[in-house]
C-alpha positions, 0 to 999 in steps of 0.5 A, spaced: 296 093 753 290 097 752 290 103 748 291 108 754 298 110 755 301 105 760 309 102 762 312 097 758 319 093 760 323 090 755 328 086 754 333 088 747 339 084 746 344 088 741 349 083 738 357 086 738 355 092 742 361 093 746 358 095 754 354 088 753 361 085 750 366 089 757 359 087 762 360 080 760 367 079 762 366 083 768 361 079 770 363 072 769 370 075 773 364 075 779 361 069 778 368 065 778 369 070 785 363 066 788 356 070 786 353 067 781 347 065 784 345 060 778 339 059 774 331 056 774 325 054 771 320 057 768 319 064 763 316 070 764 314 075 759 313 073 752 317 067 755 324 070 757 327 063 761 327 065 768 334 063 768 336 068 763 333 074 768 336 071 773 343 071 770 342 078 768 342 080 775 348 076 777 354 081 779 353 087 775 349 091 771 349 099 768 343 103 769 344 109 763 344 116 766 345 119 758 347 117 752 349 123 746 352 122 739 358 127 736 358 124 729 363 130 727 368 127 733 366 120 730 364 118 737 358 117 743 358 119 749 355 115 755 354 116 762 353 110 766 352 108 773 356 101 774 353 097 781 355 090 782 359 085 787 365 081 789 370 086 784 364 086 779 365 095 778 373 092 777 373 087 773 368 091 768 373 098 769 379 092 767 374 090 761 374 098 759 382 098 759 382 091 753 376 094 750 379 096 743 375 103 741 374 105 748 376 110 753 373 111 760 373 117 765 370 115 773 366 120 775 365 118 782 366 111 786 364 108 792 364 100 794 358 098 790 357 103 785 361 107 781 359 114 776 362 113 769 363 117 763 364 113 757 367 115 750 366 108 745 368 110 738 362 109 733 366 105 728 366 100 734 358 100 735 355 095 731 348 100 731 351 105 727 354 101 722 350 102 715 348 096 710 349 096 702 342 100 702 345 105 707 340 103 712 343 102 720 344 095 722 339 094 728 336 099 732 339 100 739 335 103 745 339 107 747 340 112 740 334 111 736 327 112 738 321 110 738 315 115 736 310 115 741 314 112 746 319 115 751 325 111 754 324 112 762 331 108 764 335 103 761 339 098 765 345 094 761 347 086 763 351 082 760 345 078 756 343 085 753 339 092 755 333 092 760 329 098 758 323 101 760 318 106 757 311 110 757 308 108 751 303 113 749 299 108 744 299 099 742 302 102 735 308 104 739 308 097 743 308 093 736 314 098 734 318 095 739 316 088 739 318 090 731 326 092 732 327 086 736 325 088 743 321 082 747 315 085 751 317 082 758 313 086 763 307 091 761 302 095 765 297 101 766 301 107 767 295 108 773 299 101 776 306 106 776 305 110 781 311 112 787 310 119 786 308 122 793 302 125 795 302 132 797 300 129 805 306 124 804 311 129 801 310 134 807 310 129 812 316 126 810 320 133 809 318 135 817 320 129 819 327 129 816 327 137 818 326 135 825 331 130 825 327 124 825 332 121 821 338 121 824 340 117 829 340 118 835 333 120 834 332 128 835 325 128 835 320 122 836 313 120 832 310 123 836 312 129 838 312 130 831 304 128 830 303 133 836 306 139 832 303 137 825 296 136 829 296 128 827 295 121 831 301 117 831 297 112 827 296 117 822 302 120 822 306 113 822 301 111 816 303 117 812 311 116 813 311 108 812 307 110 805 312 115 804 317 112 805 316 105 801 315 110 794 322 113 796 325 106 797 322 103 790 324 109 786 331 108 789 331 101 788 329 103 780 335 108 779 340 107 784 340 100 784 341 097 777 344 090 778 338 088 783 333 092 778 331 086 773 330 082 779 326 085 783 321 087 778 320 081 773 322 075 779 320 079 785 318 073 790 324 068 787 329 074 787 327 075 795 330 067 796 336 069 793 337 076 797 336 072 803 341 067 801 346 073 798 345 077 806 347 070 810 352 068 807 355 075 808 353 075 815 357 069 816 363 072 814 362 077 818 361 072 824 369 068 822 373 070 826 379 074 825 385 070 825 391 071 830 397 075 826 404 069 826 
């Protein structure tokens, strides 16, 4: 990476760290209820085996939605959002409840994704546990930062954490790299881009005012072209492009356990959610048996 600003994905693994520990469990619960997707050949990054990104995406994961620490309370505080399949989010709350240290409120739930507060006492975080020098045993993303480098997201997997930072200057690449993180994707912030146009922005809004969205349909294309002033080509061109920014921002914050996968593997990842939707499919399609 140059030394203009850019994006840096990283991969920072934090032996003992409870949330690794409890998504570990949860995940070899899924994986033995039939998810796993198994691993493959090659690297990617600073030669991360492709496996072990693959594994990280197998069943469940943890997109950090914020971290606080409370030394005089002797605790931290995170707020996760837990996604995964196959009883992957209860398997990782029944890892919650045997964690020593560990108490757990849930916020908010549906079927795939579940909103948790989680209070993990200090003496259990290996991160604030001090040497003989009085120095902190190794830096965790979540609490430390590096100077000139912003922490955007964090996905935790059971292999370790999944960051992802701006980056103003080289120096704060090396800094990461320095504390243990392996660069495995970086690129120019110019390359990072789902932020709407204002075109893009103002064509979406109306359309979903209009009832575009909902189904049935309360207004066609091109009704909305005609009101807007627009072809039907150029308005369709607008939400297509609109509505593909929208879906990849939802993909990177709401989505945490296809994350991995669809940015570091994008085109081995697409066979595994082909083979996930069929086999879905085809469980669908059995037939319902008959009550004795």
């Amino acid at each position: 990476m140059s030394t203009q600003p850019g994006v840096v994905f990283c991969f920072h693994e934090v032996p003992g760290c409870p949330l690794l520990a409890m998504l570990r469990r949860a995940a070899e619960a899924s994986a033995q209820a039939g998810d796993g997707d198994g691993g493959r050949g090659g690297c990617v990054g600073d030669g991360v085996p492709l496996d072990t990104v693959l594994g990280m995406v197998s069943g469940v994961a943890a997109r950090v939605l914020r971290v606080q620490r409370f030394p005089e309370e002797g605790f931290t505080e995170a707020w996760i959002r837990v996604s995964g399949s196959n009883g992957a989010v209860e398997a990782f709350e029944a890892a919650m409840r045997q964690e020593d240290g560990v108490a757990f409120q849930r916020v908010f739930s549906n079927k795939f994704s579940t909103i948790y507060r989680v209070v993990i006492s200090m003496d259990r975080c290996p991160c604030e546990k001090s040497s003989g020098n009085g120095a902190r045993g190794p830096g965790c993303p979540l609490l430390y930062g590096v100077p000139g480098a912003m922490n955007k997201a964090t996905v935790v997997t059971p292999r370790g954490f999944l960051c992802e930072f701006i980056v103003a200057k080289t120096r704060a690449v090396q800094e990461l790299r320095r504390r243990g993180c392996r660069i495995l994707v970086s690129h120019e912030v110019s390359g990072y881009d789902y932020m709407l146009t204002e075109k893009q922005e103002l064509a979406v809004i109306y359309a979903y005012l209009m009832g575009y969205y909902q189904f049935p349909r309360k207004a066609s294309l091109k009704e909305l072209a005609t009101k807007l002033g627009l072809s039907v080509s150029t308005l369709a061109e607008l939400l297509r492009k609109a509505e593909a920014k929208i879906i990849e921002a939802y993909i990177r914050h709401e989505l945490p356990h296809y994350l991995v996968g669809v940015i570091m593997s994008p085109h081995t990842y697409r066979g595994l959610l082909e083979k996930r939707f069929n086999k879905r499919r085809e469980e669908e399609a059995k037939p319902i048996p008959a009550p004795a």
